[in-house]
mmCIF file of the N, C-alpha and C atoms, coordinates in Angstrom:
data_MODEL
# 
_entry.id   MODEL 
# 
loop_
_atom_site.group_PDB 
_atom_site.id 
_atom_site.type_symbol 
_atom_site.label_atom_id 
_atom_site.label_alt_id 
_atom_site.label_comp_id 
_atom_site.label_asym_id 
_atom_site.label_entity_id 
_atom_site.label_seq_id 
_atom_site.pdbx_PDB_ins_code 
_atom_site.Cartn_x 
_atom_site.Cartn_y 
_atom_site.Cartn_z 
_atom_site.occupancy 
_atom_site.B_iso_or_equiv 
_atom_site.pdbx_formal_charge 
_atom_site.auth_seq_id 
_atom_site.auth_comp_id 
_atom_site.auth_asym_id 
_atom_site.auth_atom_id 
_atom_site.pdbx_PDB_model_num 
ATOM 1   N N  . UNK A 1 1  ? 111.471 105.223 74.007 1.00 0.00 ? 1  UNK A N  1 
ATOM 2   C CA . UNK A 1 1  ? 110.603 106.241 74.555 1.00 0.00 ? 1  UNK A CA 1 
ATOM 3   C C  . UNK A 1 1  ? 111.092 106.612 75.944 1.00 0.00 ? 1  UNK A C  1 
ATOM 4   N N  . UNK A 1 2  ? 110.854 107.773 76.257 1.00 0.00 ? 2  UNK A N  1 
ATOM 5   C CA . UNK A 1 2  ? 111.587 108.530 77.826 1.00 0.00 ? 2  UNK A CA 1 
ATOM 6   C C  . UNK A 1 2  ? 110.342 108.908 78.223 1.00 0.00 ? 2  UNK A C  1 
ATOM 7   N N  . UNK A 1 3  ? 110.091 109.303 79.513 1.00 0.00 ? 3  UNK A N  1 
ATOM 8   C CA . UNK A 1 3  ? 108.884 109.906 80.612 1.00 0.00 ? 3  UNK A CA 1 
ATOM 9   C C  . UNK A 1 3  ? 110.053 110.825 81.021 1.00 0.00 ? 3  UNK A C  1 
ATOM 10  N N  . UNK A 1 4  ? 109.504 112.037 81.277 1.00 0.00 ? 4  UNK A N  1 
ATOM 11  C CA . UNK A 1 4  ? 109.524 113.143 81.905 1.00 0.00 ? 4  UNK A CA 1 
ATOM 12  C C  . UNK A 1 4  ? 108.488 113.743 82.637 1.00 0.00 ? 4  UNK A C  1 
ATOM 13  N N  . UNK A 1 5  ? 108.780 113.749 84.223 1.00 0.00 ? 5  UNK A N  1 
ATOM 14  C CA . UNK A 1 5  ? 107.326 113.800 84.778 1.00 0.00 ? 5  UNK A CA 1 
ATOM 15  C C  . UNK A 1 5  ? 107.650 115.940 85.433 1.00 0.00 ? 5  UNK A C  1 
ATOM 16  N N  . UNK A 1 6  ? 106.152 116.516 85.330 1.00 0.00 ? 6  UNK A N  1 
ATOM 17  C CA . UNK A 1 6  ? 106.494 117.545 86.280 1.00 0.00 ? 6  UNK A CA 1 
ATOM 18  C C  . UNK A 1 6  ? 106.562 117.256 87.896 1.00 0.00 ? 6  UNK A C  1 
ATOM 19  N N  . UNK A 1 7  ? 107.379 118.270 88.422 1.00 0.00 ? 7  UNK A N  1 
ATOM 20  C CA . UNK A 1 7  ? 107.588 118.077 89.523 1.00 0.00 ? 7  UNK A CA 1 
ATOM 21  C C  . UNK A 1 7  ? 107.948 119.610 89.944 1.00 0.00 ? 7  UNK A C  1 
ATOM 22  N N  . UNK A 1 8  ? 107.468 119.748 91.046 1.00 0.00 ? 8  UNK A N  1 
ATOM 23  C CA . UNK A 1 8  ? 107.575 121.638 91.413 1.00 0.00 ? 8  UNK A CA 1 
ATOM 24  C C  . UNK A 1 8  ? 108.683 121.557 92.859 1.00 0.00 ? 8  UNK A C  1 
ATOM 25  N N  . UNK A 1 9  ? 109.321 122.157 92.685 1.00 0.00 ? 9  UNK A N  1 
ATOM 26  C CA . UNK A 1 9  ? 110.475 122.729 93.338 1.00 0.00 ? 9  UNK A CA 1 
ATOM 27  C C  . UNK A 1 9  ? 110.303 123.269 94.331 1.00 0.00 ? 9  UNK A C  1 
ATOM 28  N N  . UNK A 1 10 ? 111.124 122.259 95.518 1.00 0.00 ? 10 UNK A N  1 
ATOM 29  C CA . UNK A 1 10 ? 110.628 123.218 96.923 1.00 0.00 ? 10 UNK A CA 1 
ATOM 30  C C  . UNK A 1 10 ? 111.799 123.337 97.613 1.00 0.00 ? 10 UNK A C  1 
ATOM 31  N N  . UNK A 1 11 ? 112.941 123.287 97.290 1.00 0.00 ? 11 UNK A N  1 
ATOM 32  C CA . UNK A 1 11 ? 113.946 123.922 97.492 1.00 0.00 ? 11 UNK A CA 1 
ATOM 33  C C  . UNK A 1 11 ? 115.283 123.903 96.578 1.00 0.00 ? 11 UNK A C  1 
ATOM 34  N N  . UNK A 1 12 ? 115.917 125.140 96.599 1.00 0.00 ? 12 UNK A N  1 
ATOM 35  C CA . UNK A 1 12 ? 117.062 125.433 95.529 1.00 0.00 ? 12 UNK A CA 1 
ATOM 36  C C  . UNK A 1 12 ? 118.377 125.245 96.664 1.00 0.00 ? 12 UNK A C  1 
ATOM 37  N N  . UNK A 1 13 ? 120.058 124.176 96.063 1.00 0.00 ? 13 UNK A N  1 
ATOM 38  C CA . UNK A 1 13 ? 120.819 123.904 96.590 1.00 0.00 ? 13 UNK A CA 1 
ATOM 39  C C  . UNK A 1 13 ? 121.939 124.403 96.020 1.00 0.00 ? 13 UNK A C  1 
ATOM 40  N N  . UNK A 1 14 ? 123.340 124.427 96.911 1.00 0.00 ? 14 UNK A N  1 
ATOM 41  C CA . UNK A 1 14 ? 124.148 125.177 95.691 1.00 0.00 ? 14 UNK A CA 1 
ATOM 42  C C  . UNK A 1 14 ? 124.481 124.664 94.445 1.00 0.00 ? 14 UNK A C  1 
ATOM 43  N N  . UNK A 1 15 ? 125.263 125.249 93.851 1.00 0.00 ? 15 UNK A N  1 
ATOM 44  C CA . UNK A 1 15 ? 125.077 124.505 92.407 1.00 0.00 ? 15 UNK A CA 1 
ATOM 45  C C  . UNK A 1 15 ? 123.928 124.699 91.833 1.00 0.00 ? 15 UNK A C  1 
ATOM 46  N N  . UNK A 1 16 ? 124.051 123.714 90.649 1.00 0.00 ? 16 UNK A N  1 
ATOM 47  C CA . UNK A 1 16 ? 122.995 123.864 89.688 1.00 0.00 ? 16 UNK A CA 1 
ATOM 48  C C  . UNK A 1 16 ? 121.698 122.882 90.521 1.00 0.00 ? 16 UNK A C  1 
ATOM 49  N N  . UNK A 1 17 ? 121.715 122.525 91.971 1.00 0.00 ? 17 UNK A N  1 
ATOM 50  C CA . UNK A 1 17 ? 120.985 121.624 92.415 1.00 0.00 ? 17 UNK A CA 1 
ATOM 51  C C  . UNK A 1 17 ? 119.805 122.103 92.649 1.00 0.00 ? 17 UNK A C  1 
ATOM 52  N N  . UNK A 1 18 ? 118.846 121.210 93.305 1.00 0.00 ? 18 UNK A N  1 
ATOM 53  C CA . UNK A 1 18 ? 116.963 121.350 93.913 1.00 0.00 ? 18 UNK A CA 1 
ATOM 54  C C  . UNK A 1 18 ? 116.834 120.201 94.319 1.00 0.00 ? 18 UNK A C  1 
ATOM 55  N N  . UNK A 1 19 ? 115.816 120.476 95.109 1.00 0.00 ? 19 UNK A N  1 
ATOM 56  C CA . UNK A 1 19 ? 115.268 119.417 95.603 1.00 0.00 ? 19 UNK A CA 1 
ATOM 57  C C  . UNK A 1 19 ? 113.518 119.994 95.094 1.00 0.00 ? 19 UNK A C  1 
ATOM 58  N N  . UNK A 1 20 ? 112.971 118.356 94.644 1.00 0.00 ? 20 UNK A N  1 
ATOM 59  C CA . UNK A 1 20 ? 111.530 118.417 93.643 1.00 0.00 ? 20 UNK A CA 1 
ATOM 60  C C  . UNK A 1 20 ? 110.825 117.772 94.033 1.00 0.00 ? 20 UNK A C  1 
ATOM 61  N N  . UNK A 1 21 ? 109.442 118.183 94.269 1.00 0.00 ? 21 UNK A N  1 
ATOM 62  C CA . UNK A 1 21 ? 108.642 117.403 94.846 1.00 0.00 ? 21 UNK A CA 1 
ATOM 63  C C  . UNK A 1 21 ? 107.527 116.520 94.045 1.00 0.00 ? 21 UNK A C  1 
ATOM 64  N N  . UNK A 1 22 ? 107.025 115.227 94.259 1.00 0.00 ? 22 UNK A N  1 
ATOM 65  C CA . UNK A 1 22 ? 106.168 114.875 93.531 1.00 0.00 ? 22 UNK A CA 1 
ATOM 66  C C  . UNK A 1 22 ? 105.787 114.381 94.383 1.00 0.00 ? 22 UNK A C  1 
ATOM 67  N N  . UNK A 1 23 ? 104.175 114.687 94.343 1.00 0.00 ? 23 UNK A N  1 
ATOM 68  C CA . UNK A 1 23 ? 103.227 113.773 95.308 1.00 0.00 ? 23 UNK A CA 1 
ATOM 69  C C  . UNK A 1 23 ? 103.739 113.164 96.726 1.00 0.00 ? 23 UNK A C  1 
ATOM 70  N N  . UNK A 1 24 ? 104.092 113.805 96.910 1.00 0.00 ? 24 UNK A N  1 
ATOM 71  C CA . UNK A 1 24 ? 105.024 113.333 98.177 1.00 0.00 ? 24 UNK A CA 1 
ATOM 72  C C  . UNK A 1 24 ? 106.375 113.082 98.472 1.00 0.00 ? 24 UNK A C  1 
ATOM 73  N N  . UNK A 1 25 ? 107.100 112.244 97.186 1.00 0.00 ? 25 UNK A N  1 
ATOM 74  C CA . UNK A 1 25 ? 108.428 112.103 96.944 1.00 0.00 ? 25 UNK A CA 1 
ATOM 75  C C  . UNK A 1 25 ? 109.393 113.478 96.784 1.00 0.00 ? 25 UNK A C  1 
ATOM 76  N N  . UNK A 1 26 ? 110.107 113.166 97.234 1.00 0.00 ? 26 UNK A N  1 
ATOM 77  C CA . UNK A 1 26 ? 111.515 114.536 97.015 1.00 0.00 ? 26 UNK A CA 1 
ATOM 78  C C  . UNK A 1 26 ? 112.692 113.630 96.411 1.00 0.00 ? 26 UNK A C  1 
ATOM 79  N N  . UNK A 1 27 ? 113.218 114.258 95.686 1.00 0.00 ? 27 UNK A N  1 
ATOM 80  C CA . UNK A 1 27 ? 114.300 113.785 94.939 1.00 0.00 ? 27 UNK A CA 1 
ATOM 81  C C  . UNK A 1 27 ? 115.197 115.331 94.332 1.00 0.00 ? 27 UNK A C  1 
ATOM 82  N N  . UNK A 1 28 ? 116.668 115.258 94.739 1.00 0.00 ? 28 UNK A N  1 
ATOM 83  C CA . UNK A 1 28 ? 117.324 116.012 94.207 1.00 0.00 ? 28 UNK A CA 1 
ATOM 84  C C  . UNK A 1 28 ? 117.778 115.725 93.125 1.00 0.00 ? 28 UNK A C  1 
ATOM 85  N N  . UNK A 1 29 ? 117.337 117.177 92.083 1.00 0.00 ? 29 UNK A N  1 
ATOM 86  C CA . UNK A 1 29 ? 117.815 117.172 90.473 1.00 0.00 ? 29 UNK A CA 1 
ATOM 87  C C  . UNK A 1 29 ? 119.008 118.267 90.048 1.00 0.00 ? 29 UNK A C  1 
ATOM 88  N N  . UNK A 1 30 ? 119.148 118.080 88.942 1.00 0.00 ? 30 UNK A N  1 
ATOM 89  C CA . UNK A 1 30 ? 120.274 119.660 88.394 1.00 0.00 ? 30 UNK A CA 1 
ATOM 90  C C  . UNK A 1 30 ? 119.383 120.402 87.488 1.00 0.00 ? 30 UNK A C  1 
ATOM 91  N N  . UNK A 1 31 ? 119.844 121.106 87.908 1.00 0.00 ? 31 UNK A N  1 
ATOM 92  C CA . UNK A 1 31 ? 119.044 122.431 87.229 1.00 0.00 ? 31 UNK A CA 1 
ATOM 93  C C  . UNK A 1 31 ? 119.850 123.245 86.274 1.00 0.00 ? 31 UNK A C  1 
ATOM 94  N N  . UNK A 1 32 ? 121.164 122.242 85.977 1.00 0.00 ? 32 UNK A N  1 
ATOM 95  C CA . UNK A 1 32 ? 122.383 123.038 85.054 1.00 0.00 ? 32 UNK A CA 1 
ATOM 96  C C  . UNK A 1 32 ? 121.619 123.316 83.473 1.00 0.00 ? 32 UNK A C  1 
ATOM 97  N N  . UNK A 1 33 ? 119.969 122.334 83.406 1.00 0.00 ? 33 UNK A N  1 
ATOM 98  C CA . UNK A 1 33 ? 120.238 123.044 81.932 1.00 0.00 ? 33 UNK A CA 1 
ATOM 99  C C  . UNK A 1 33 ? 118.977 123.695 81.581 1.00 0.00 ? 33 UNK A C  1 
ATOM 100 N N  . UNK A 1 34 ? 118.243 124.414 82.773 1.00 0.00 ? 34 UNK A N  1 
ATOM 101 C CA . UNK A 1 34 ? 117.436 125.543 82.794 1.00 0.00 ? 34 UNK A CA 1 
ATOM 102 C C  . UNK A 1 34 ? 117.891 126.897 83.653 1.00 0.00 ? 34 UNK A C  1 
ATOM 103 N N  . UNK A 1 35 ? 116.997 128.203 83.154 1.00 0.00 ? 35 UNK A N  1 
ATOM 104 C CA . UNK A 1 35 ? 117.405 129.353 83.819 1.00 0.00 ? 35 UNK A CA 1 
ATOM 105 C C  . UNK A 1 35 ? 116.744 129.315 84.448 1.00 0.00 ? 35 UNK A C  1 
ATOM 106 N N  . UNK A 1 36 ? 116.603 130.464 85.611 1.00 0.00 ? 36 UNK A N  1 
ATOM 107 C CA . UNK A 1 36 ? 115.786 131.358 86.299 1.00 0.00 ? 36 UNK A CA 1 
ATOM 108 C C  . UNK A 1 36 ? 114.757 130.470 86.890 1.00 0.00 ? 36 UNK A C  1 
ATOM 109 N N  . UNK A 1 37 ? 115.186 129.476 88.109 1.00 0.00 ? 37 UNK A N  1 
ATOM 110 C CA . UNK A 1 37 ? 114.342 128.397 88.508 1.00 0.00 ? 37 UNK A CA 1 
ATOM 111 C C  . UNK A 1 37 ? 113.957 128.935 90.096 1.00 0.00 ? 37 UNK A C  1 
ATOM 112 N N  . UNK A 1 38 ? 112.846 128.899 90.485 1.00 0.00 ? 38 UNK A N  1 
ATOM 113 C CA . UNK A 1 38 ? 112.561 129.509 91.682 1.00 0.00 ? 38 UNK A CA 1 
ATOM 114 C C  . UNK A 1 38 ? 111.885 128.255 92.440 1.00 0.00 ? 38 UNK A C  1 
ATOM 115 N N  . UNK A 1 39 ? 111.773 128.688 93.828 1.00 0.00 ? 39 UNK A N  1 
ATOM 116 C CA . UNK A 1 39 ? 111.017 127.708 94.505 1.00 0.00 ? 39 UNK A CA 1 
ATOM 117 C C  . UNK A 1 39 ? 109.110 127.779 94.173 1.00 0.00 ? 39 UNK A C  1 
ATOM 118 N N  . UNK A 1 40 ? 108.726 126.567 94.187 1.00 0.00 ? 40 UNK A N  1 
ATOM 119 C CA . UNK A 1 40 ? 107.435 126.802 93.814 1.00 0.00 ? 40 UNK A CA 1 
ATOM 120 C C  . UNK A 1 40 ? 107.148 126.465 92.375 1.00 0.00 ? 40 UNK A C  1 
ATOM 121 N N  . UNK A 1 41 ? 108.219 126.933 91.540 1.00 0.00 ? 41 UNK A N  1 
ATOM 122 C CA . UNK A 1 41 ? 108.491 126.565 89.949 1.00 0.00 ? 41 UNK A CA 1 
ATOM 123 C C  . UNK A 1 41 ? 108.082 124.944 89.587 1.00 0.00 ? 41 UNK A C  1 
ATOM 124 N N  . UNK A 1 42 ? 107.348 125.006 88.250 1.00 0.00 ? 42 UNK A N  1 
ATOM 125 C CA . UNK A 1 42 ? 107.138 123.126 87.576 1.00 0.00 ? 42 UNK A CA 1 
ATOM 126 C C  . UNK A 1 42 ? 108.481 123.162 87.029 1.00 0.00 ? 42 UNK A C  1 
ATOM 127 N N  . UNK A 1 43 ? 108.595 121.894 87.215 1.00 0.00 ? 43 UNK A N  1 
ATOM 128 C CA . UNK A 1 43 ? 110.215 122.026 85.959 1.00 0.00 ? 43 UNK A CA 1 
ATOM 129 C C  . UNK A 1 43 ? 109.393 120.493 85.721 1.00 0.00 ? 43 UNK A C  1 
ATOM 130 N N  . UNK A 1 44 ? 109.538 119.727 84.271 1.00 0.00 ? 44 UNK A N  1 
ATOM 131 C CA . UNK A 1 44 ? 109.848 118.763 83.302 1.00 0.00 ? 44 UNK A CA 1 
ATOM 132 C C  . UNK A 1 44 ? 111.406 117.725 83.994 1.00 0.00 ? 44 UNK A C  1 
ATOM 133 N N  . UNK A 1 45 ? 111.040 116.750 84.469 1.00 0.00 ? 45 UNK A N  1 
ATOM 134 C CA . UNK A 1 45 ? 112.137 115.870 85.105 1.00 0.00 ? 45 UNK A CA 1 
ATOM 135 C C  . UNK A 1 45 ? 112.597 114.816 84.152 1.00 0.00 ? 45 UNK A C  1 
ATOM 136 N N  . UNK A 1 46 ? 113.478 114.861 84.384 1.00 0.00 ? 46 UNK A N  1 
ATOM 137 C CA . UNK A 1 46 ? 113.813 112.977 83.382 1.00 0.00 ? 46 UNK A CA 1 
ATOM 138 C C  . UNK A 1 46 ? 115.320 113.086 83.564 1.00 0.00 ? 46 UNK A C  1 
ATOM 139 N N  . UNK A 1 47 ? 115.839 111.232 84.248 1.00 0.00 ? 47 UNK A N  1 
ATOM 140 C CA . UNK A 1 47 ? 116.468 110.963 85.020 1.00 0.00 ? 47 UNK A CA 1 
ATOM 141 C C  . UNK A 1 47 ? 117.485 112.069 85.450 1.00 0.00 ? 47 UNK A C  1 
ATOM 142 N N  . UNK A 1 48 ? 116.879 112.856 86.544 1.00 0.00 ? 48 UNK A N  1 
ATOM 143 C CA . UNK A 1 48 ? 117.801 113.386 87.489 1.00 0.00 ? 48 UNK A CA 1 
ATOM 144 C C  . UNK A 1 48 ? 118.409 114.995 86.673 1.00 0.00 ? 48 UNK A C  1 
ATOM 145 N N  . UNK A 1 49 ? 117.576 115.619 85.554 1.00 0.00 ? 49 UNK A N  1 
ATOM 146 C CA . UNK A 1 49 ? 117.599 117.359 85.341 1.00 0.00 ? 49 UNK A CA 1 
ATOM 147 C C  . UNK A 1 49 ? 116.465 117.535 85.228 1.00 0.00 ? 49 UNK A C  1 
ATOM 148 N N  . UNK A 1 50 ? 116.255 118.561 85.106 1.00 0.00 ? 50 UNK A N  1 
ATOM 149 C CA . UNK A 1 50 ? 115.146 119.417 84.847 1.00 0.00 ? 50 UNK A CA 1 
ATOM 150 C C  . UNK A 1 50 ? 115.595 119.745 83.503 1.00 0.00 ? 50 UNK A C  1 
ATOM 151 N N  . UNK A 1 51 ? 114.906 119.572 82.519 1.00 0.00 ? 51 UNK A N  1 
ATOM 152 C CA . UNK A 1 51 ? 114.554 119.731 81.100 1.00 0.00 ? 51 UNK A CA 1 
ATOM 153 C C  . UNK A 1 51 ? 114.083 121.257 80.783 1.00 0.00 ? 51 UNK A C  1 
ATOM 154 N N  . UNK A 1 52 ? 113.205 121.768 81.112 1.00 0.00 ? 52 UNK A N  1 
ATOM 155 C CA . UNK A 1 52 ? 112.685 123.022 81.217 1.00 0.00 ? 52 UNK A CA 1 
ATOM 156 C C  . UNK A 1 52 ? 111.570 123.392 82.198 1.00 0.00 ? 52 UNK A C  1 
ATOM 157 N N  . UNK A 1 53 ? 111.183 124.749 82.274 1.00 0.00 ? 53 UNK A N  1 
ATOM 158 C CA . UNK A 1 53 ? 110.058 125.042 83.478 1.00 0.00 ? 53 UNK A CA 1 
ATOM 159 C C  . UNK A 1 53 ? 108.336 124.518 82.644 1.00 0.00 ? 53 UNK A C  1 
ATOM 160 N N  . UNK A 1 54 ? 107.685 124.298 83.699 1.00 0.00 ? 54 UNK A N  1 
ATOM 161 C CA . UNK A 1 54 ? 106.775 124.200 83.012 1.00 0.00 ? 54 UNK A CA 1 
ATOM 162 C C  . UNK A 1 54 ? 105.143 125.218 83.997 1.00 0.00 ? 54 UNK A C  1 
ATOM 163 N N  . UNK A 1 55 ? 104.587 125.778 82.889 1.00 0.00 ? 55 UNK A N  1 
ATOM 164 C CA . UNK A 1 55 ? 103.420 126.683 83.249 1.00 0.00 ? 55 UNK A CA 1 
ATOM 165 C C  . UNK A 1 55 ? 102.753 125.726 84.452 1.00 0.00 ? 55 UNK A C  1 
ATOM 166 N N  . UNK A 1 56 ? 102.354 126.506 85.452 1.00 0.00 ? 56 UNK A N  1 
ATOM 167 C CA . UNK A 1 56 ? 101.382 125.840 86.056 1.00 0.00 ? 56 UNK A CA 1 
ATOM 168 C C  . UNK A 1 56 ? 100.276 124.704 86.069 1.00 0.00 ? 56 UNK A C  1 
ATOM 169 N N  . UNK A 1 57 ? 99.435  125.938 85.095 1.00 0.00 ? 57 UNK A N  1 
ATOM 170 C CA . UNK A 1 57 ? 98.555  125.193 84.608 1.00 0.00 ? 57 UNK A CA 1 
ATOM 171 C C  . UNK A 1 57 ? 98.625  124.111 83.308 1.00 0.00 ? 57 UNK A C  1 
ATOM 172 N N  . UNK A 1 58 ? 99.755  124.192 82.888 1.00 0.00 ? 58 UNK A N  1 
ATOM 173 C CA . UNK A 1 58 ? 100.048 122.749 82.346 1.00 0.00 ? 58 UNK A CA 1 
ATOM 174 C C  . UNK A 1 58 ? 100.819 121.865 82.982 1.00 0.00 ? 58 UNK A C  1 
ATOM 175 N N  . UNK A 1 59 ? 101.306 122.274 84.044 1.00 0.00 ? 59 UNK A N  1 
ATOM 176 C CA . UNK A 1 59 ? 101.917 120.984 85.284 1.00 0.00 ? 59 UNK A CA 1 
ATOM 177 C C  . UNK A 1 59 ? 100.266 119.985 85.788 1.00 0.00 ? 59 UNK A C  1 
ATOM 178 N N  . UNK A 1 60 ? 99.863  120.855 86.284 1.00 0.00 ? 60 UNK A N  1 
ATOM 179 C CA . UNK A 1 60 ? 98.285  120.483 86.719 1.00 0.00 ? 60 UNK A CA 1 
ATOM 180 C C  . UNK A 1 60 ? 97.711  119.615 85.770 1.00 0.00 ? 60 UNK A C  1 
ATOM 181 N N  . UNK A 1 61 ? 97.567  120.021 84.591 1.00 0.00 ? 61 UNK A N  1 
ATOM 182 C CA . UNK A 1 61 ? 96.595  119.330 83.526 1.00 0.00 ? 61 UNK A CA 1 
ATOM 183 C C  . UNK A 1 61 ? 97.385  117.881 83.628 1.00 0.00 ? 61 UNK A C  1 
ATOM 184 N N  . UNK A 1 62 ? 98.897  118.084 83.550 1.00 0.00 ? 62 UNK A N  1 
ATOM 185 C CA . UNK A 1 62 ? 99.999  116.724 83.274 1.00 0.00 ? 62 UNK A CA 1 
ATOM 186 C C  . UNK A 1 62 ? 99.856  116.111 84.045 1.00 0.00 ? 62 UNK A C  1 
ATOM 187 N N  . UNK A 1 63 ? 99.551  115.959 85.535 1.00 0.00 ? 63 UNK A N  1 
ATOM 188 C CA . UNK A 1 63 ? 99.302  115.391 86.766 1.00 0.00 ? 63 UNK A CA 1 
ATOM 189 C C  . UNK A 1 63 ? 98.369  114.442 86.899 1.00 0.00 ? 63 UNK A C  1 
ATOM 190 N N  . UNK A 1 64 ? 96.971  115.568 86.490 1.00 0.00 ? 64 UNK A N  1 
ATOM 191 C CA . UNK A 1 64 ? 96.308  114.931 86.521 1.00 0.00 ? 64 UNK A CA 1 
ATOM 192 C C  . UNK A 1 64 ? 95.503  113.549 85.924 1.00 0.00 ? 64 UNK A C  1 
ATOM 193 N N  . UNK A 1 65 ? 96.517  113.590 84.661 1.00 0.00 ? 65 UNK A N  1 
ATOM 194 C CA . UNK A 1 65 ? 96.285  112.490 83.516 1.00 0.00 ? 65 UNK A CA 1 
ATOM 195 C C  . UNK A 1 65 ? 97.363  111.861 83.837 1.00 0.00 ? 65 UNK A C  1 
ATOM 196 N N  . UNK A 1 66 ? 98.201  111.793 84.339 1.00 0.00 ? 66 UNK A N  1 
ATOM 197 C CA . UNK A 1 66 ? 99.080  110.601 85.693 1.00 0.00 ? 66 UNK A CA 1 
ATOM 198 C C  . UNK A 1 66 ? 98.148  109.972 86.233 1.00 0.00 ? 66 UNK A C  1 
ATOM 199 N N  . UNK A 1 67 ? 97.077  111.094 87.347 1.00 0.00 ? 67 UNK A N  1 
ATOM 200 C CA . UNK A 1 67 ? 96.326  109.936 88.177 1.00 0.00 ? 67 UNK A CA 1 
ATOM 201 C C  . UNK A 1 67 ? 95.566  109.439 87.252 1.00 0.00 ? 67 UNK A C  1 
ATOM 202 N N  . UNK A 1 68 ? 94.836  109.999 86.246 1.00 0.00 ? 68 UNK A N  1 
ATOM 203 C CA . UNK A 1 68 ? 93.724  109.090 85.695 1.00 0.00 ? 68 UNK A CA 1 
ATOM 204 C C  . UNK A 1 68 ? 94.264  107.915 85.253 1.00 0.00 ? 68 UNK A C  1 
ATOM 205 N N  . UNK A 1 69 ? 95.668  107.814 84.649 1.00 0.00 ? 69 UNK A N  1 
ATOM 206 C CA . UNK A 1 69 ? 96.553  106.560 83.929 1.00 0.00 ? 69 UNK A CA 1 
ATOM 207 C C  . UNK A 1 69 ? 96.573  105.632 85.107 1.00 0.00 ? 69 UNK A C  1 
ATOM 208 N N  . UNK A 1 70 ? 96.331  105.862 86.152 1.00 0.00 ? 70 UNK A N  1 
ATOM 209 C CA . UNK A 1 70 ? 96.823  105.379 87.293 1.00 0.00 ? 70 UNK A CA 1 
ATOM 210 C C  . UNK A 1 70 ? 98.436  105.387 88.087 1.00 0.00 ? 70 UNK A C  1 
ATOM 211 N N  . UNK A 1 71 ? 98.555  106.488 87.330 1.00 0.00 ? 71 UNK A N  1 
ATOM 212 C CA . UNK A 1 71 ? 100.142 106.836 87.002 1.00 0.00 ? 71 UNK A CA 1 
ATOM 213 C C  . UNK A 1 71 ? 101.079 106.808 88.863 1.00 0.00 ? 71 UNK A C  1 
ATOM 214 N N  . UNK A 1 72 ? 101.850 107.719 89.026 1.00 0.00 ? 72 UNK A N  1 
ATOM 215 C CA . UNK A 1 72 ? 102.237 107.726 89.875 1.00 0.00 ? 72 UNK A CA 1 
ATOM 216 C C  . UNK A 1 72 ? 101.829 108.727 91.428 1.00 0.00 ? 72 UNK A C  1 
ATOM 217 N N  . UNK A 1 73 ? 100.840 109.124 91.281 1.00 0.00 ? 73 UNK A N  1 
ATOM 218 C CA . UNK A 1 73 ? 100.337 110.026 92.193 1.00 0.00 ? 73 UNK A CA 1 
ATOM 219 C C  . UNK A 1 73 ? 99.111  109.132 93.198 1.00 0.00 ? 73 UNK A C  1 
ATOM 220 N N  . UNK A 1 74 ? 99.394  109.468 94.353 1.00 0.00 ? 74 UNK A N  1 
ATOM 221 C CA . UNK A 1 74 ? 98.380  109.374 94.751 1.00 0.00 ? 74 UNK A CA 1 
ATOM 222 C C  . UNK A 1 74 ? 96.664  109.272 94.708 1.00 0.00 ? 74 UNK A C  1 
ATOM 223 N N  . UNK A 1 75 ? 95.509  108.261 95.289 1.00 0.00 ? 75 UNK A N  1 
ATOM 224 C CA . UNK A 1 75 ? 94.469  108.577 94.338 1.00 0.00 ? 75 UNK A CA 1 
ATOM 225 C C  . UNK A 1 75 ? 93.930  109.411 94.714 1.00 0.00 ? 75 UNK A C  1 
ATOM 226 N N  . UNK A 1 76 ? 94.450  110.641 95.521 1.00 0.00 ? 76 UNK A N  1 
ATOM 227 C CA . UNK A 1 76 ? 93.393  111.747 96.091 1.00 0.00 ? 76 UNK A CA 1 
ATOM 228 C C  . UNK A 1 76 ? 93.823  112.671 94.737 1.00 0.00 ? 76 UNK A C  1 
ATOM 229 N N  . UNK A 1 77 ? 94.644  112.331 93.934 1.00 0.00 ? 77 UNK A N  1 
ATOM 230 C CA . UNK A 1 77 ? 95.172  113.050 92.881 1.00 0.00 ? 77 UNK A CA 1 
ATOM 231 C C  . UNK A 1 77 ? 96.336  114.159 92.942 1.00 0.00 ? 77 UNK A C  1 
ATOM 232 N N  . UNK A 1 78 ? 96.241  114.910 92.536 1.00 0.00 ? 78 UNK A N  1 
ATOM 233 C CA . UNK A 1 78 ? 97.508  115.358 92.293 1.00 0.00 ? 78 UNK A CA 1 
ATOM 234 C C  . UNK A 1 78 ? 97.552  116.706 93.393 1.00 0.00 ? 78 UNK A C  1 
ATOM 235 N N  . UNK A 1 79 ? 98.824  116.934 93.743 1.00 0.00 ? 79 UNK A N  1 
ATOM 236 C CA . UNK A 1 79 ? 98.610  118.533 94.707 1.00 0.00 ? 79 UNK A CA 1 
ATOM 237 C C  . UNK A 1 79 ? 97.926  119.689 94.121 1.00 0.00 ? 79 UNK A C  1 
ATOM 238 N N  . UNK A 1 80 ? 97.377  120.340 94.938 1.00 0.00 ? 80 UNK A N  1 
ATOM 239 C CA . UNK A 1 80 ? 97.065  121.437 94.458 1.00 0.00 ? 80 UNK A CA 1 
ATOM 240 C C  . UNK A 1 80 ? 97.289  122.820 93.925 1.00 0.00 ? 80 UNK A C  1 
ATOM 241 N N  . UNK A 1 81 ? 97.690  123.616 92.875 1.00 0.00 ? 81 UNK A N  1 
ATOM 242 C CA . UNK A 1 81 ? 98.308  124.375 93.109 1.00 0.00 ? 81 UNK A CA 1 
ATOM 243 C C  . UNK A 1 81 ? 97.887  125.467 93.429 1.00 0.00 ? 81 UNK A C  1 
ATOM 244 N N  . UNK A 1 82 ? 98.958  126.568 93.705 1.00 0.00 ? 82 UNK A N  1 
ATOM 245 C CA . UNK A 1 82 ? 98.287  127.866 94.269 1.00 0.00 ? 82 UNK A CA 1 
ATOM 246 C C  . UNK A 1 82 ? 98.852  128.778 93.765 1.00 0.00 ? 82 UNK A C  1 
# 
């Protein structure tokens, strides 16, 4: 079994690179095997690409059943989006 967590994008590097934010953590990923990735964008993580983008409001819903798991977010829960 694999985890793929969302994580929204707060900055694009050259290359297929980003840097992704989760709950606080930043970690640079590749973005070689999705299109049209913007800052602000969910992308689907698992070890070190982005898998595909993911809707907002299903980044949110995914988050938030992290914190309830006790998963990896913070317990104020998950960021907010806008």
């Amino acid at each position: 079994m694999c985890l793929a967590i969302p994580a929204q994008v707060v900055e694009l590097r050259d290359g297929d690179n980003a840097v992704v934010d989760l709950a606080g953590v930043r970690k640079e990923i590749s973005l070689a095997l999705v299109e049209n990735v913007a800052v602000g964008d969910y992308v689907i993580v698992h070890v070190g690409y982005a898998l595909n983008k993911l809707d907002p409001a299903e980044a949110e819903k995914t988050l938030k059943l992290f914190a309830e798991m006790g998963g990896v977010l913070p317990e104020d829960g998950p960021p907010t989006l806008h």
